[in-house]
TORDREN-450355 format. One line per field, with one value per residue (C-alpha): residue in one letter; x, y, z. Coordinates in steps of 0.5 Angstrom, whole numbers, plus 500, padded with zeros to 3 digits. Layout:
# TORDREN-450355
resn: A_...
east: X_...
north: Y_...
up: Z_...
***
This chain:
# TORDREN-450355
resn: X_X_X_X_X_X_X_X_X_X_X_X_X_X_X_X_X_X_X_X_X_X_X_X_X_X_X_X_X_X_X_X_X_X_X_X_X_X_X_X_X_X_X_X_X_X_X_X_X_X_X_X_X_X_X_X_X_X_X_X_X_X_X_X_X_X_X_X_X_X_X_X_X_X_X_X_X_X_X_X_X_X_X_X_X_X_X_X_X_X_X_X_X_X_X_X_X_X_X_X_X_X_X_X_X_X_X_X_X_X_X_X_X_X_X_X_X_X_X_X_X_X_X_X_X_X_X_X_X_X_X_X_X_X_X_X_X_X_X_X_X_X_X_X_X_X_X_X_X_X_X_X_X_X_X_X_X_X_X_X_X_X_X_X_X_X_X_X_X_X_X_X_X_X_X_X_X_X_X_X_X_X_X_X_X_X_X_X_X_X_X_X_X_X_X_X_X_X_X_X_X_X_X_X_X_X_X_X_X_X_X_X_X_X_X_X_X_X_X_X_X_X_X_X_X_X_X_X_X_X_X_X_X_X_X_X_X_X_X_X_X_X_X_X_X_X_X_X_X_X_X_X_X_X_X_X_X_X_X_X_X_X_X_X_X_X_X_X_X_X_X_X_X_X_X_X
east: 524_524_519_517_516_511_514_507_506_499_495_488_486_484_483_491_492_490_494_500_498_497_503_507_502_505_512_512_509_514_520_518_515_511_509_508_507_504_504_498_492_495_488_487_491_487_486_481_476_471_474_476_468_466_472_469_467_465_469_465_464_471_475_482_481_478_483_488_485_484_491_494_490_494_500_500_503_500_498_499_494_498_490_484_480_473_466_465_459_455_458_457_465_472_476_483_483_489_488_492_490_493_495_487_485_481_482_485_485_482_486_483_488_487_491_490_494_492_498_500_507_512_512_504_501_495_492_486_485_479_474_473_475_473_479_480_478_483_490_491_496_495_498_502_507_512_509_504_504_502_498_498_499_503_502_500_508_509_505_509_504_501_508_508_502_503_509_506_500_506_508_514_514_511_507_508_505_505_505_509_511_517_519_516_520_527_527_524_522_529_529_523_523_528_527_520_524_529_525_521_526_522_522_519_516_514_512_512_509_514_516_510_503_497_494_500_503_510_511_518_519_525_520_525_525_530_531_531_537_536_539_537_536_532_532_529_531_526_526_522_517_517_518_524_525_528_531_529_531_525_530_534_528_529_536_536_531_536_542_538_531_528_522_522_523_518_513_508_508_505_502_508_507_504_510_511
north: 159_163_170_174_182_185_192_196_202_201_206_208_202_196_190_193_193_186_184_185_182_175_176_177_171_167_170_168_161_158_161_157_162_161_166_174_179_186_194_198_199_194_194_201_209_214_220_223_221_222_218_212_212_208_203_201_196_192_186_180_184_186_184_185_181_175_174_174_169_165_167_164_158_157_158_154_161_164_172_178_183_189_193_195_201_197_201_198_194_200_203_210_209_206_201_200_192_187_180_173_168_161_157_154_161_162_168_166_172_181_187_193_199_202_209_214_219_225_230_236_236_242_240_242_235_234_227_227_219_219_223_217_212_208_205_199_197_192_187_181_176_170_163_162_157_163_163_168_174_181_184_192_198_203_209_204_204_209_207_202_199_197_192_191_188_184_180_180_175_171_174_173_177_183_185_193_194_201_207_213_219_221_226_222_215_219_220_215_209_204_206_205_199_196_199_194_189_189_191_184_181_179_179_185_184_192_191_199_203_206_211_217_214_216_220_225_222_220_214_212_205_201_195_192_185_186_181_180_183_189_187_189_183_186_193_194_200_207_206_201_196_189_182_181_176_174_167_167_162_162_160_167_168_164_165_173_172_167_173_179_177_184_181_177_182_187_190_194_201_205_211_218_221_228_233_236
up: 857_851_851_845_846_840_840_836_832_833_829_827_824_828_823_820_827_828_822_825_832_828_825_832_835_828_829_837_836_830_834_840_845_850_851_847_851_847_848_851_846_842_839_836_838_836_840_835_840_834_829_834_837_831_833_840_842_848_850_847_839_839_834_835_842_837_831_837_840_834_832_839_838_833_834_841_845_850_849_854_850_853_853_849_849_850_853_859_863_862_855_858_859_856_860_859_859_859_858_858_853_853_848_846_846_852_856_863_867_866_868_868_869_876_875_869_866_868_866_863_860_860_852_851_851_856_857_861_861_867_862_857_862_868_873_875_882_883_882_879_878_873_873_867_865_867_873_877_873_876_870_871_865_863_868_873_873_878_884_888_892_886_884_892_892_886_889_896_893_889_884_880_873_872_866_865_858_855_851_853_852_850_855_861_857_857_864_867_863_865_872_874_870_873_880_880_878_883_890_889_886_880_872_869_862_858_851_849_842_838_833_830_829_824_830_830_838_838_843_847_845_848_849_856_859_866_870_878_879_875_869_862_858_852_849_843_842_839_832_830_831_831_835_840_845_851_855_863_867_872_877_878_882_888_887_887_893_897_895_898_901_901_900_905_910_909_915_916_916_922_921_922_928_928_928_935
***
């Protein structure tokens, strides 16, 4: 089954933004896609927090989502819209919030990310995600034509348990849809990666920003598809945007599973002892 991967540069502007995310709906639907999968804040990146409030929006006015799924009805593709920044029930915060759209447009399931990147990096730069955003409060898995899908982003990356629960409840490709850095994506973006798809021995789809964008941060790229056993059978590479795509046979997960079934063999574990 074929997949298509968006490798964005997604800059300050969100109807230019939304131009290129139909042209990679249209891109993914005429190569014969069934499914695009797109990178965090595919929407809008702009950490000018002046400039970018007169861009958000909540769910229901919010453009980029629209097009998308027009264009994905269109185009008879489903849609992993990686995340968009969009003020929250209350419009006192943001979320950052994935959707799967299916091939008539219709939103099929939400995903708001859990854990927020509250970092300082040994090259000056100081993320504080939980000042304007609200975390989710819980995984989801979406039934897709590629299988249950568990929906996560970008930082969600490093916390394990999450990935566990997702392939617990079924689970058999995981979207990580992402923006990193490039210090954070050099040393940690393909382990991690491929160390996800291996322990549930699952596929994993990560759609990535890349290259400078207009609000002056520089984004890792290497947009990967890997399958159950670790293999890299997409890499996109760190110069430039586009749409790159991907043959996975929905089999290798049993196939992998039968191979080495450590799925299967997880337990429950207690509480350490006190050290004496």
């Amino acid at each position: 089954m074929k997949i298509a991967v968006y490798q964005a540069q997604t800059g300050i502007d969100p109807e230019a933004n939304a131009r290129d995310l139909v042209a990679a709906v249209e891109e993914g639907g005429a190569a014969g896609a069934t499914m695009l999968f797109t990178p965090e804040m595919s929407g809008l990146l702009d950490r000018d927090r002046a400039r970018a409030t007169k861009h958000l929006h909540f769910e229901s006015d919010d453009l980029v989502l629209a097009v998308v799924r027009e264009a994905a009805g269109r185009a008879g593709i489903w849609v992993h819209l990686g995340s968009l920044a969009l003020l929250d029930t209350d419009g006192d915060m943001l979320v950052n919030r994935g959707f799967v759209i299916d091939d008539t447009g219709e939103i099929r399931a939400r995903y708001d990310k859990i854990h927020l990147f509250d970092v300082d990096l040994p090259t000056g730069e100081s993320w504080r995600e939980s000042a304007v955003y609200r975390p989710g409060t819980g995984a989801v898995v979406a039934q897709t034509p590629l299988g249950p899908l568990g929906l996560s982003i970008c930082y969600d990356l490093r916390f394990a348990d999450l990935y566990t629960s997702l392939s617990n409840h079924g689970a058999t490709i995981l979207a990580v849809p992402a923006a990193f850095t490039v210090p954070t994506g050099e040393a940690h973006w393909h382990v991690l990666l491929r160390a996800r798809a291996i322990e549930a021995g699952v596929f994993v789809v990560a759609a990535a920003q890349v290259g400078h964008h207009e609000d002056g941060r520089v984004t890792y790229g290497h947009s990967l598809v890997v399958d159950p056993w670790g293999k890299v059978l997409l890499d996109m590479g760190a110069d430039r945007p586009g749409v790159g795509f991907a043959e996975i046979d929905l089999g290798a997960v049993d196939e992998v599973r039968s191979r080495l079934p450590a799925i299967w063999h997880r337990r429950p574990i207690p509480r350490p002892e006190p050290f004496k």
